[in-house]
N, C-alpha and C positions, 0 to 999 in steps of 0.2 A: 724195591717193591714195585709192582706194576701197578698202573692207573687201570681203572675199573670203569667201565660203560654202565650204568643202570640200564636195564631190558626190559624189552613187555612181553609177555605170555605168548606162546602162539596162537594162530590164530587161522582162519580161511586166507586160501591164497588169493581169491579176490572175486572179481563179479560179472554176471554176465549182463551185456547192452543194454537187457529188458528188465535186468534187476536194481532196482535199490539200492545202497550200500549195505554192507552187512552190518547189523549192530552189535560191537563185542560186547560178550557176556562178564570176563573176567573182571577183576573189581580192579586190579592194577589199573589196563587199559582205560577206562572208565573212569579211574579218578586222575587220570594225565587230561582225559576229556572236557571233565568237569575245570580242569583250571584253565584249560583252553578257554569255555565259555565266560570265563571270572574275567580273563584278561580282556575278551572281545571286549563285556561292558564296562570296561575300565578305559580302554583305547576310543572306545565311540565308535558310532554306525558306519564310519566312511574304511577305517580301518579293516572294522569286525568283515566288511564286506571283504575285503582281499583274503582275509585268512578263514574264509566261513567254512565250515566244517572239517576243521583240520585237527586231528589228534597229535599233542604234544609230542615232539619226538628229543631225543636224547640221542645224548649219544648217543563207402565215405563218399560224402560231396564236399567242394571247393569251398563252398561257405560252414562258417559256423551254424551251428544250432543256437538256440536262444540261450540253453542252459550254460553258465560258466564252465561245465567240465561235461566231456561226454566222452563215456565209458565205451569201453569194445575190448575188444581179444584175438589172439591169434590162438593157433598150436604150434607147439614146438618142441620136441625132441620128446613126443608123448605127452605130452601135459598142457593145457589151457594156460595161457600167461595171458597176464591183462596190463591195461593202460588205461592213462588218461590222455587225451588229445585235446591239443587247441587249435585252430585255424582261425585268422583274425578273419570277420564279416567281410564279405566283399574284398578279401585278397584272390585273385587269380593266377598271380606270380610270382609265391614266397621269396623272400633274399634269403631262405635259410631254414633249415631244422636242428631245432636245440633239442638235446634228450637229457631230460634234469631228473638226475637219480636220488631216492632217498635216500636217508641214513638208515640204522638197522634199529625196528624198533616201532617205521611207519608205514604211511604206504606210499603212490604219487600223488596222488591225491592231497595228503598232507603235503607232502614236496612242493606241489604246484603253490599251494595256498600260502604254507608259508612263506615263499620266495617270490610274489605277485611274479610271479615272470611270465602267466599270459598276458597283465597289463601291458610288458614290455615287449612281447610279441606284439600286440597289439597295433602299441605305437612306432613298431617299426616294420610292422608287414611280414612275421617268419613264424612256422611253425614250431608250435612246443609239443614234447609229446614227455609223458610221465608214466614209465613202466613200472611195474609192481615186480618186488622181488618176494620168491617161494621162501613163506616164513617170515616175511618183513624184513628177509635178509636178501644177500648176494653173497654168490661164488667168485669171489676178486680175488682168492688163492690163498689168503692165509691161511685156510682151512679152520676158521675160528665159526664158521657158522654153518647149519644143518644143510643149506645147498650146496656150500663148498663138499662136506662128507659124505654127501649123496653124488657127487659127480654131477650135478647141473650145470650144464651148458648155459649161462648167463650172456657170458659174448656170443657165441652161434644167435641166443633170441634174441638179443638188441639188434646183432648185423640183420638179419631176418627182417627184425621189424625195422629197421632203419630203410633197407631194401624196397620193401613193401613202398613204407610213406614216397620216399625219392618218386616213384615210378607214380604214385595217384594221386600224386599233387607237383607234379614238374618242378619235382626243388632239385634245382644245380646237384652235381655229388661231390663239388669241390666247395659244399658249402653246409656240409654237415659237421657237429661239435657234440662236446658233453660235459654237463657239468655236473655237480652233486656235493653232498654234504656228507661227514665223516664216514660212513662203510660206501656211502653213494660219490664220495672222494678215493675213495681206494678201488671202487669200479670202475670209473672215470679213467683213473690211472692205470689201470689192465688193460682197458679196450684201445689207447693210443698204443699200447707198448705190443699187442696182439693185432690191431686192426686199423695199423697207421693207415692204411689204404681208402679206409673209410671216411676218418676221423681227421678234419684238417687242425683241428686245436680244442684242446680242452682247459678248462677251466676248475680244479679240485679245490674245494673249503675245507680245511682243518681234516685233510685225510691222505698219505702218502703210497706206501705201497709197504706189504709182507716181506721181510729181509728175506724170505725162500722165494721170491715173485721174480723169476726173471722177467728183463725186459731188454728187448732188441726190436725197436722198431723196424719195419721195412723201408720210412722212410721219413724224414723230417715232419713233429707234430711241433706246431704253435702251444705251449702252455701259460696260463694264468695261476699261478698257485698263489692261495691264501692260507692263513695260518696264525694261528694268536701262541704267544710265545708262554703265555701260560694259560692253554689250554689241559684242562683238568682230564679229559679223557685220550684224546690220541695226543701223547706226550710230543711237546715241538722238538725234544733232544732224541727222540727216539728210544729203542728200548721197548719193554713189557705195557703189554696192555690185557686187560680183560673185557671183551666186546660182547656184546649180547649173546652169540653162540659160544664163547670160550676166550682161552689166552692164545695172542699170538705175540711174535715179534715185531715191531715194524721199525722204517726207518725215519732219519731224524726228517725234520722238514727243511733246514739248508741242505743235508744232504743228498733229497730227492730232487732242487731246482738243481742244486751241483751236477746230477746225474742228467737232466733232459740238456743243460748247457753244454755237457757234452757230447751228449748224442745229436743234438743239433749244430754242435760246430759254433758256440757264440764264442763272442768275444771273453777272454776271461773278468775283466773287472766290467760291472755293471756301473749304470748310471745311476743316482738317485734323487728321488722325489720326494719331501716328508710333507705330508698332507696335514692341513689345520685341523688343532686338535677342538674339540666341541666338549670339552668339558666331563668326556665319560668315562676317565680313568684307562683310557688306552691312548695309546700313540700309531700310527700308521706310516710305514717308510715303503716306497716304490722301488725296487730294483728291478732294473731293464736290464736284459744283457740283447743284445741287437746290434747291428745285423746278423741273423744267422743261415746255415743251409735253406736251399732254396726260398727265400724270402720270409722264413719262421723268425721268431722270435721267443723269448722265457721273462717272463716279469714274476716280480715274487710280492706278493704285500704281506710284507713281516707288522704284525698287530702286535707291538710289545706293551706288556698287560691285557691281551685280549685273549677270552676261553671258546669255549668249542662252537660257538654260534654261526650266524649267518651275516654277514653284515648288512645292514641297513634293516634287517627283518625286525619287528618288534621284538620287544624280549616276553619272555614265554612260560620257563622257568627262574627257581632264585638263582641269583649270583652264588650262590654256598654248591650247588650242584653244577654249572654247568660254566662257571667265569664270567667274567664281565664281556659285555657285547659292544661291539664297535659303530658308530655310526657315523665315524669320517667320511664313507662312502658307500654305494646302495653296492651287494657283489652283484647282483641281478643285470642292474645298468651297463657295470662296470664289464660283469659279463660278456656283455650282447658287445657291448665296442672294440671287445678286443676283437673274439669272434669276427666282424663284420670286417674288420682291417685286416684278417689272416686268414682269408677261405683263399682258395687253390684254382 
């Protein structure tokens, strides 16, 4: 039997610079919102402020503006695509651009907030930029969601927009990454395997790749994969899942690091690291496999008893929906250092 994603209604693809956010109507969306707000005052004001206006999800000038997120848009392949953008105040020469994708379900917006990762921009000087996908989905090839079966071009607009930022804020091009969460992990996982060229390492949470997904990079990616081994919706053994836009197949999560360790040429037995446990019914174990082709590397964090979450994020939903969440380590942090130790 295949593990099941809960979904939210469709919705507007997203918004223009001079607009607002959009407020959904549907009562689904809305009552994922309303528990958003329950938990903000449950966590306290310091928290509430990182995750402020984020809908629960499930499975330009140099400087900042004042506002925590600001909104803009490209075009791309006919259609208005939006974002959200961070540049830290008074950076003039990023070390980096992170593209942290959603899960299906939200928007970047929510991506951004849940994962503070402008904080972490912030504190280390790199741009974050948070793309909105058509639908609250991505076309990452399983064909399990409305852009995939409309033909949207997802990687064309990220490389596009990637392009764009590289060139209007002088960030290196051997210092761009991506990271995301369950379908914003299986985009993740496309755009190294489609646009090694761009991408010196990515970073996937609890999301692997469509068993029909080829992947041939062009040329050595750095990966971070994370993954809870009893995560309820994209299954760690692989196999059947049903995602927001439909069923597809995907593959297990040993055997997606199995596959980047061998496109990158690592060593076959990795090293490992088991991180102190803090008491939240997971365990966390580090596999490095290192040295690999041109100076990359593959680390896996295997979260045994950990479900579809984000690490170090607060938690959001129950345990009975979405598993138990990890907080041996922030993945945001954890993120940015690998990153920062593997640009090109």
């Amino acid at each position: 039997m295949g593990f099941v994603e809960p979904g939210f209604p469709s919705g507007p693809v997203g918004h223009d610079v001079s607009m607002t956010p959009p407020v959904p109507v549907e009562f689904a969306r809305g009552l994922y919102r309303a528990r958003m707000r329950l938990a903000q005052a449950r966590i306290g004001p310091m928290a509430a402020t990182l995750i402020c206006l984020v809908a629960c999800l499930l499975p330009g000038a140099p400087v900042a503006s004042a506002s925590p997120f600001r909104s803009a848009q490209i075009d791309f392949g006919g259609l208005v695509r939006t974002y959200e953008l961070h540049v830290p105040a008074g950076v003039e020469h990023p070390s980096g651009l992170v593209v942290n994708l959603h899960a299906a379900g939200a928007t970047g917006r929510d991506q951004a907030a849940l994962t503070h990762y402008d904080a972490v921009a912030d504190a280390h000087g790199f741009v974050t930029v948070h793309p909105d996908g058509i639908d609250f989905s991505w076309a990452d090839g399983r064909g399990a969601s409305m852009p995939d079966r409309q033909g949207v071009d997802d990687v064309g607009f990220i490389a596009a927009l990637v392009g764009t930022l590289v060139a209007e804020y002088g960030i290196d091009p051997g210092r761009v990454f991506a990271t995301g969460l369950s379908a914003g992990a299986f985009m993740a996982n496309r755009l190294a395997c489609d646009r090694a060229d761009l991408f010196a390492a990515i970073a996937p949470v609890a999301g692997t790749l469509g068993t029909n997904v080829g992947c041939s990079p062009s040329r050595p990616v750095s990966v971070l994969a994370t993954h809870g081994t009893a995560d309820p919706i994209v299954p760690y053994d692989g196999g059947g899942m049903t995602g927001r836009g439909g069923a597809s197949d995907v593959v297990a999560a040993p055997a997606m690091v199995q596959r980047w360790q061998q496109i990158d040429r690592c060593p076959g037995t990795p090293s490992q690291d088991v991180l102190p446990g803090n008491g939240d019914g997971t365990a966390t174990t580090g596999l490095t496999y290192s040295p690999c082709a041109a100076g990359t590397a593959v680390e896996f964090m295997r979260i045994d008893g950990g479900g579809h979450t984000w690490p170090g994020a607060p938690p959001i939903l129950p345990v009975q929906e979405v598993g138990a969440a990890s907080h041996a380590f922030d993945a945001s942090e954890a993120s940015w250092q690998f990153f920062n130790a593997h640009g090109r």
